[in-house]
C-alpha positions in Angstrom: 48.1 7.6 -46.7 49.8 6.1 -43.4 51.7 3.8 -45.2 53.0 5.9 -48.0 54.3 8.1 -44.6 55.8 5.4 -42.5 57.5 4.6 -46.2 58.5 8.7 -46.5 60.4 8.2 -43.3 63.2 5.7 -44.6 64.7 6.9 -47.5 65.8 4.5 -50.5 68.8 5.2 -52.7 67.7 5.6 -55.9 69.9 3.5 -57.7 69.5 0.7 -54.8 71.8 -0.2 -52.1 75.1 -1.0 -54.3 74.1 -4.8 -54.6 71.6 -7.3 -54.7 72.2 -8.5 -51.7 72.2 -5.3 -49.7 68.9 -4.6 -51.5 67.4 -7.7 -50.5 68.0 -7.5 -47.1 66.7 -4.0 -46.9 63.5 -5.1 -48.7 62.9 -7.9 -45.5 63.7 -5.0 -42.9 61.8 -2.5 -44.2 58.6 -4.7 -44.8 58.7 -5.7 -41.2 59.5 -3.3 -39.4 57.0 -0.8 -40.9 54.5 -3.6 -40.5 55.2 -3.7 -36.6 54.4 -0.1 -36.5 51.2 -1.1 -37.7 50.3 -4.2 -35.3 48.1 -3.8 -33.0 48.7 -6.4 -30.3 45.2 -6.8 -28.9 43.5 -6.8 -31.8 45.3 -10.0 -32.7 45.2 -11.6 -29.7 41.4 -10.8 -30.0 41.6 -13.0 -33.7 43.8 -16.0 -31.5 41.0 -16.1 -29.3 37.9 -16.0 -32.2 40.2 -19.1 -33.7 40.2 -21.3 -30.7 36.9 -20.8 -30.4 35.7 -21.4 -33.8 34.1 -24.6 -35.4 35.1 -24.2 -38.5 37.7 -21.7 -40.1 37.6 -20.9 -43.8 40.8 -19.0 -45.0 40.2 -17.5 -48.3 42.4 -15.7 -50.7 42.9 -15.6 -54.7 46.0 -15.4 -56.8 49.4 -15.2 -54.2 46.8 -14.8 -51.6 45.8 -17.7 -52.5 48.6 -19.4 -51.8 48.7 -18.1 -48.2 45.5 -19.4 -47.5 46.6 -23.3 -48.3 49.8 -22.5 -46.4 48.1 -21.4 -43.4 45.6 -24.0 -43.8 48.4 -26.9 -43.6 49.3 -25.7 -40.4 46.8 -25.1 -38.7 45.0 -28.3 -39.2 48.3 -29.6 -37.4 47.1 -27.8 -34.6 43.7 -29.7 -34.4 41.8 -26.2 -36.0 39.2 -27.4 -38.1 40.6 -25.4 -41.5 39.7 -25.1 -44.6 41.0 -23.2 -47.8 38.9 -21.7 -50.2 41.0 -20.6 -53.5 38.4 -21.3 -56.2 35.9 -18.5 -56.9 33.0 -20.5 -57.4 33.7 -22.7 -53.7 33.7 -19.4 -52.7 29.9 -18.5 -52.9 28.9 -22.2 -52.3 30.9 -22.2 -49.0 29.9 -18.7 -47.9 26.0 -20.0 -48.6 26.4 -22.5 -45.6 28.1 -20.6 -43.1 26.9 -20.9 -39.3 27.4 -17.7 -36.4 29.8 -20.5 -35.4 32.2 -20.3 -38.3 35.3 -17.4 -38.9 36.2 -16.4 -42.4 39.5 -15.2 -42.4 40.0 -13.3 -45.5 43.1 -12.4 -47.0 43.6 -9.5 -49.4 46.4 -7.2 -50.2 44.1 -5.0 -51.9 41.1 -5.4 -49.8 38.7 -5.2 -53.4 38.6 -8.7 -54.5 35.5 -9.2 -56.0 35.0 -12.5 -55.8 36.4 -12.0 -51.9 34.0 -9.1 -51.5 30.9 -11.3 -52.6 31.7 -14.6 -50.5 32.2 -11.8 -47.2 28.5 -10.5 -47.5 27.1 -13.9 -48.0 28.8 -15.3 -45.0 28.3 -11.6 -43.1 24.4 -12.6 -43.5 24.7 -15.9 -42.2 26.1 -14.3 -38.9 29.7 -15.5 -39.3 32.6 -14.3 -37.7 34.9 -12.4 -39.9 38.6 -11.2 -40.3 40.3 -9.4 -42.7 44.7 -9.5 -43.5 44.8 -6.8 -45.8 47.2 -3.7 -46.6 44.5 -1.5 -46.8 42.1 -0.6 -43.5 39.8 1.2 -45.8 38.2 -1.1 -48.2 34.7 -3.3 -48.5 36.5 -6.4 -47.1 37.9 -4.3 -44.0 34.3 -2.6 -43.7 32.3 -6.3 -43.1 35.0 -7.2 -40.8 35.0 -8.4 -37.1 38.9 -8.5 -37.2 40.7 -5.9 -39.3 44.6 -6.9 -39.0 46.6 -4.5 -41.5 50.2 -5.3 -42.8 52.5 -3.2 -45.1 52.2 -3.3 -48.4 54.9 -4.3 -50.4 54.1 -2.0 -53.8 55.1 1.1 -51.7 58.7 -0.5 -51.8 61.1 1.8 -54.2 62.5 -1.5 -55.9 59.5 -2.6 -58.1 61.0 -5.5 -58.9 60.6 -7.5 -56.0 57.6 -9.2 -56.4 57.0 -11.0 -52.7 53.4 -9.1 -51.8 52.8 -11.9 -49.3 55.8 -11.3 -46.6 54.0 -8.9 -44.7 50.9 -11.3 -44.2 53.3 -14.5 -43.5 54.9 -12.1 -40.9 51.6 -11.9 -38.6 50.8 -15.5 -39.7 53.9 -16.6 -38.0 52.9 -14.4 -34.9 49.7 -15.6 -34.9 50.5 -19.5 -35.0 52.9 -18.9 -32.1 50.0 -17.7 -29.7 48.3 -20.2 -30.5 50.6 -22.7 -29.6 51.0 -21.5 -25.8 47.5 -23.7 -25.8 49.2 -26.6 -24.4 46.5 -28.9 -26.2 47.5 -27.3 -29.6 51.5 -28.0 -29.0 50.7 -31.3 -28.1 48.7 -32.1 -31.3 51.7 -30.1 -33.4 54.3 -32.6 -31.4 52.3 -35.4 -32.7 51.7 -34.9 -36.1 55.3 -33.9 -36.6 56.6 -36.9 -34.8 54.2 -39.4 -36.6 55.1 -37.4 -40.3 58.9 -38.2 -39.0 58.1 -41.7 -38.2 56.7 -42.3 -41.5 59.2 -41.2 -44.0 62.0 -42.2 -41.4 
């Protein structure tokens, strides 16, 4: 219900914007800036915090979700996080099965129902793990089992249903959340090094 009001508030033409590229553009704004009404700063410095403390981090996610996950993965590895990315439904429940209290399972989920999602965040719930959820909606079973609830805009409550980008949102407090955590001077310094060796390599 917040969302589809923070979405009542800007009105969309409803034959577009006159062009593509006009519509594009208003797509990007609108997606961020009614997903900065819904950040809540401390709660994700809170998640920055759980991450640098963590000795392992499992980012999970199915479908474009999915994708996020390995994304997100890729760098932060380059920051020295121990990360993995669990896409695969059945990895999933083996992973969630071994999880320590010193683990965080950040979960991402537009839709905050994913079964397969749901099941792995109980398992690992019971094994005392810490989790977080990235999800559109604040009230759903992943949100309820969370540690971390960080909520983004979603996407579907955008007038032009053909845009099909459900992960902009998420990448948006992804990008926020990898620049806190590289004012840890440690974490730049491993970032500097990896990008300097990668550019030594294929220089």
């Amino acid at each position: 219900m917040k969302i589809r009001l923070h979405s009542a508030q800007e009105e969309v033409p409803e034959n577009g914007y006159g062009d593509i590229f006009a519509d594009v553009n208003s797509f990007y704004h609108k997606t961020i800036s009614q997903t900065v009404k819904m950040i809540d700063k401390e709660k994700i410095r809170a998640l920055v915090e759980a991450m640098k403390q963590a000795e392992r981090i499992f980012f999970t996610g199915v479908g474009s979700s999915g994708l996020t996950a390995m994304e997100m993965t890729q760098r932060f590895i380059r920051m020295g996080l121990h990360v993995t990315a669990l896409t695969d439904s059945h990895m999933m429940i083996i992973t969630s099965a071994i999880t320590t209290p010193k683990d965080l399972v950040i979960w991402i989920s537009n839709s905050g129902r994913t079964t397969e999602v749901v099941k792995t965040l109980e398992n690992a719930k019971k094994n005392g793990s810490k989790i977080a959820t990235i999800t559109s909606f604040e009230k759903s079973p992943l949100a309820a089992l969370s540690d971390f609830v960080i909520p983004t805009y979603n996407t579907h409550f955008v007038s032009n249903e053909q845009f099909v980008n459900n992960q902009f949102a998420i990448m948006y407090v992804m990008d926020i959340i990898s620049m806190l955590l590289l004012e840890n001077k440690t974490m730049q310094q491993k970032m500097e090094k990896i990008i300097h060796t990668v550019s030594r390599r294929f220089n």
